[in-house]
N, C-alpha and C positions, 0 to 999 in steps of 0.2 A: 421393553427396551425402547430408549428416545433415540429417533433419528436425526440427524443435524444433516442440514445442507454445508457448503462448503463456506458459502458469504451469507449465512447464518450469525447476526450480532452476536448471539448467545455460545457460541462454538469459541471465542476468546476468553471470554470469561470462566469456561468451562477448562480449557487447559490451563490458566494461570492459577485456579481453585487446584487441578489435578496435581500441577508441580508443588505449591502451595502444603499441600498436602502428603506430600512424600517426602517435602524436606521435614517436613516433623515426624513423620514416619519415621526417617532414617534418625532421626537425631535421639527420638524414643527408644529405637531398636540398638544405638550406641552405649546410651547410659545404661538402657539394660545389659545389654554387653561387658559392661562394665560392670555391673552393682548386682545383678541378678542370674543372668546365667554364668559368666565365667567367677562371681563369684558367690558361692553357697552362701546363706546367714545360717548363723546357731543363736537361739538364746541362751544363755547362762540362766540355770533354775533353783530350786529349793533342793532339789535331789540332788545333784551337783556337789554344791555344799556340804549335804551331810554326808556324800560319797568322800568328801574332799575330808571330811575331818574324822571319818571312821576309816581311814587310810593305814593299808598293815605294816608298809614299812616306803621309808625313801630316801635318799640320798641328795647330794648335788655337790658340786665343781665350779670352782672360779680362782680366777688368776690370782692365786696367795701372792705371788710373788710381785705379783705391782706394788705391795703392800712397801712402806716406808723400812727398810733397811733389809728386806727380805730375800733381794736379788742379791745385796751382797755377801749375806752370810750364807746362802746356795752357794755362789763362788766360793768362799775361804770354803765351805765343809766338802767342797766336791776336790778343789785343790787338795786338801787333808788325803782325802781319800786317792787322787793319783800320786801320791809321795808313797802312801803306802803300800798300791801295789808295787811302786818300782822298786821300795827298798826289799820288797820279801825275796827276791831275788838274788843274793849276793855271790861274790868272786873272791875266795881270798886272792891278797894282792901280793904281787909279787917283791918281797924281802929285799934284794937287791943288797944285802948286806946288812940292812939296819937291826940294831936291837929288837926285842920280841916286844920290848913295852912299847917300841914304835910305830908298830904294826896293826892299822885301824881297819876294818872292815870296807870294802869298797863297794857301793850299790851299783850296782851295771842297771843304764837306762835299757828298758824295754819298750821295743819301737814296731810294731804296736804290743799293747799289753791290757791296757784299762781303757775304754774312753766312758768317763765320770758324767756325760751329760744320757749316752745309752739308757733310752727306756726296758724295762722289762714290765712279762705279766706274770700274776699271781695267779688263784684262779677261777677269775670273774671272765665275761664272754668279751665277744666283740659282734659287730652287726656286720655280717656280709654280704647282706642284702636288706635293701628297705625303701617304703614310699613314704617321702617327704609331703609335710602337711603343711603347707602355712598357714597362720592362724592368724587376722587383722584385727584389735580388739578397737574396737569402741573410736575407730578413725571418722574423720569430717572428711570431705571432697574425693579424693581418690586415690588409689593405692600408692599412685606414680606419684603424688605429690609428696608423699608423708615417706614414702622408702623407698622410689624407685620401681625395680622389676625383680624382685626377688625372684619371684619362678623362671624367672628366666635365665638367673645367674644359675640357682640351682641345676635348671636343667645343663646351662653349658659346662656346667662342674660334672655330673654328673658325666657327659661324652667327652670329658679331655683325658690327653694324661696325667695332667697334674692328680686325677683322683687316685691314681694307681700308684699314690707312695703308701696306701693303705696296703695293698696289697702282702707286704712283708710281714705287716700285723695280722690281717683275716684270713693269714695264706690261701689266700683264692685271685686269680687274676683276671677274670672275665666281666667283658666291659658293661655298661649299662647298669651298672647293681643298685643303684642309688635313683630311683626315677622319683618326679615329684607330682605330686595330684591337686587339681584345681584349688586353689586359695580359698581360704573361707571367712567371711565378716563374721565377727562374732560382738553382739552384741552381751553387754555385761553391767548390770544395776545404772547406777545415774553418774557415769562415769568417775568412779572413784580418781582421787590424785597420786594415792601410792597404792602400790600393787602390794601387797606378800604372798609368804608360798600357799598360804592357805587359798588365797584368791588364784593363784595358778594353778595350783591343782584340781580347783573346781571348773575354771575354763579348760583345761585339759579333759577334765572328765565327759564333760558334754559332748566334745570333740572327739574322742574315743569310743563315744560311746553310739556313734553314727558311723565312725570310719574305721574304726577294729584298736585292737592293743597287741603286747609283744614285741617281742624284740626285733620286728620286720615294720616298725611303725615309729616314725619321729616326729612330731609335733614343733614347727618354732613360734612360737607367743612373740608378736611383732607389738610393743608398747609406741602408741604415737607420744608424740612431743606434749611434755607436759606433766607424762605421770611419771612419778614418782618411783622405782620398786627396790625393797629390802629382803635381806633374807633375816635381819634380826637389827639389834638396835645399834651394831656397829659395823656393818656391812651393805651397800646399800649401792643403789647409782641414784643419784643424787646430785644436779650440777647447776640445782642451785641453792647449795647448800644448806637446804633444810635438815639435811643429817648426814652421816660419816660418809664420803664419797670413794667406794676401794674399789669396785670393778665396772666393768661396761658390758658384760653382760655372763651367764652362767648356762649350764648344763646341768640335770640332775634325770633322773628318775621316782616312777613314784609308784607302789601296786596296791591297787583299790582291790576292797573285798571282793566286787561282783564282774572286774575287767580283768583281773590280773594286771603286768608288769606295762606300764606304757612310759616310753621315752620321750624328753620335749630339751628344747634351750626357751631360753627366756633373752629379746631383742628388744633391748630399750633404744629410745631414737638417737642414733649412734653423732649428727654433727653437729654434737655439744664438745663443747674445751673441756678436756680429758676423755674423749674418745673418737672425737674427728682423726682422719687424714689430712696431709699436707694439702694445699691446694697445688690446684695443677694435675689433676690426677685424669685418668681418659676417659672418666665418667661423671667429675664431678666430686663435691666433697658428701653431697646428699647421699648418692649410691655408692660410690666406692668406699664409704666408711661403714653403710651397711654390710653389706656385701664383705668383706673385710673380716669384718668382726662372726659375722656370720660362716663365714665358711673355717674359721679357729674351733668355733660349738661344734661344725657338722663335724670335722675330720677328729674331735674329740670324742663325741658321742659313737663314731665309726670304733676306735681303738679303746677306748675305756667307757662302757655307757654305765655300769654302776660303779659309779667312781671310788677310786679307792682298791680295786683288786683287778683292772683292765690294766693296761700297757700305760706305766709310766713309768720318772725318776724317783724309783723307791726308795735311792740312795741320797735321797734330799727328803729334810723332813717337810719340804711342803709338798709331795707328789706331782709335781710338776707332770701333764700331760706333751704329746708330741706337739700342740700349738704355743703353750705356754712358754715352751721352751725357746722358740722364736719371736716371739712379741715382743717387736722393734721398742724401741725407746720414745718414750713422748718428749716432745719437745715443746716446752710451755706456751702456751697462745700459739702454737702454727699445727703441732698433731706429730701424728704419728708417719712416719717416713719408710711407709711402701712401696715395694718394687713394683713395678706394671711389667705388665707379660702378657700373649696371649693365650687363652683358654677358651678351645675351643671355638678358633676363627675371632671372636671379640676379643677386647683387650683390657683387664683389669687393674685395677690395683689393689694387692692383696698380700696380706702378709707370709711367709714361707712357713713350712712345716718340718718338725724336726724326721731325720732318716737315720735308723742306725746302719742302714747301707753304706751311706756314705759317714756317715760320724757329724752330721752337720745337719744347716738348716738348707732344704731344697723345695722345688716349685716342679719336678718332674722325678720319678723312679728312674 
């Protein structure tokens, strides 16, 4: 070891090299912080792939009902259907004297009777408990730059109450059920421009195939700005207009030969024109449109994960799930016009979820 006198020339130059030194220390052990330990890489492989296309069966969910005239024939056929529970009800009326040919049947309103927007299940499951994955594909610079803090929304989702209007669904009420585990880069070929489900299923698989499957496991596929994803050649998010543009983002299921059943949503980068937030929001239009859209996939996958036979409106022919049913109104060039609240001590803005508790759209059980 070198000893240094006090008025030692070399003894300055020695601490200016030592601070010198630590601030790249520190600035190394940040990015790492950032890119390596808090978050995992996966590569996307060859096995992947042929996991992804020897796949036994799968599903998926997206907002039929954004689709052009679709909301409103939901409206007339759910109307149809509260006419007719109220008229099943009838009162003969009272004569008062009149002839018998005068004499028309009188429907007595029923208050309550039907409410037409009421989800129901078939009989597919629901998740009552599950670790949330997020999945960063093929991003530049940093998570916060490209979505925000998703883990972080997640987790304040998961300790509030807004998560307990699942509750009524998974009849289970105990807090925490929904926790989320470290992020992961997922690196995937030479960054393709459009995604399909083929290509999700294979980043799914890799990811699964490190962190488990089952219906205690949801994966979200966070697409950065730029790509492209379809589920087919007329469905797609798409916002600039290379192809049909009908949703912002989806839900599905998929069960691989050698994993079994593994659940995911699919998060395209949400503040494009038809799927941003208003601005003005308390986070921004970057994260609270993620976030947003994002918390519509979890509380669907919660209630209906193989879609189609979970909790939804069966009495609409587009199965409208408990988020669909609330999905504010776009409003051209400015977004979509969500309520802010807070969840769990922070404050969002987030769109409401449908409650047959209350017969409406709500943001608390």
């Amino acid at each position: 070891m070198t000893n240094f006198k006090a008025d030692s020339p070399s003894l300055p130059i020695l601490v200016a090299s030592l601070l010198l030194a630590l601030t790249f220390s520190q600035a190394s052990v940040a990015q790492q912080t950032e890119e390596t330990v808090v978050r995992h890489q996966i590569t996307v492989g060859d096995a992947d792939s042929v996991a992804a296309a020897n796949a036994l069966d799968w599903g998926h969910h997206l907002l039929a009902s954004s689709l052009p005239g679709a909301r409103e024939a939901v409206n007339t056929f759910n109307a149809e259907n509260a006419a007719h529970a109220a008229a099943s009800i009838l009162e003969p009326p009272a004569t008062q004297g009149l002839p018998s040919e005068a004499v028309t049947p009188q429907v007595v309103p029923t208050t309550p009777y039907f409410y037409p927007a009421d989800v129901a299940k078939l009989n597919g499951p629901t998740v009552t408990t599950a670790i949330q994955h997020p999945l960063y594909v093929n991003y530049t610079g940093t998570v916060a730059a490209n979505w925000g803090n998703p883990e972080q929304f997640l987790s304040d989702l998961n300790r509030s109450t807004m998560i307990h209007l699942t509750d009524q669904y998974t009849r289970l009420t105990t807090s925490g059920r929904y926790t989320v585990a470290t992020g992961t880069k997922v690196v995937y070929g030479a960054k393709p421009t459009v995604i399909y489900p083929a290509d999700i299923f294979a980043i799914v698989h890799a990811a699964a195939q490190t962190s488990g499957s089952g219906l205690n496991r949801i994966y979200h596929v966070f697409l950065p700005r730029g790509i492209d994803t379809c589920i087919n050649s007329l469905h797609c998010y798409a916002p600039d207009a290379r192809f049909p543009f009908t949703f912002c983002a989806y839900h599905g299921y998929i069960k691989y030969a050698d994993l079994g059943v593994v659940l995911y949503s699919v998060e395209p980068f949400q503040p494009e024109n038809g799927c941003k937030v208003k601005a003005g929001t308390p986070n921004g239009v970057l994260m609270d449109s993620t976030y947003s859209t994002l918390s519509h996939e979890l509380f669907d996958i919660i209630t209906d994960p193989e879609p189609g036979i979970g909790w939804a409106n069966h009495n609409s022919f587009v199965g409208d799930e408990i988020s669909d049913e609330c999905q504010p109104t776009y409003i051209a060039n400015s977004g979509f016009a969500v309520p802010s609240f807070v969840v769990n001590t922070k404050s969002y803005a987030l769109q409401e979820e449908y409650s047959n508790t209350y017969h409406a759209c709500a943001v608390q059980p």
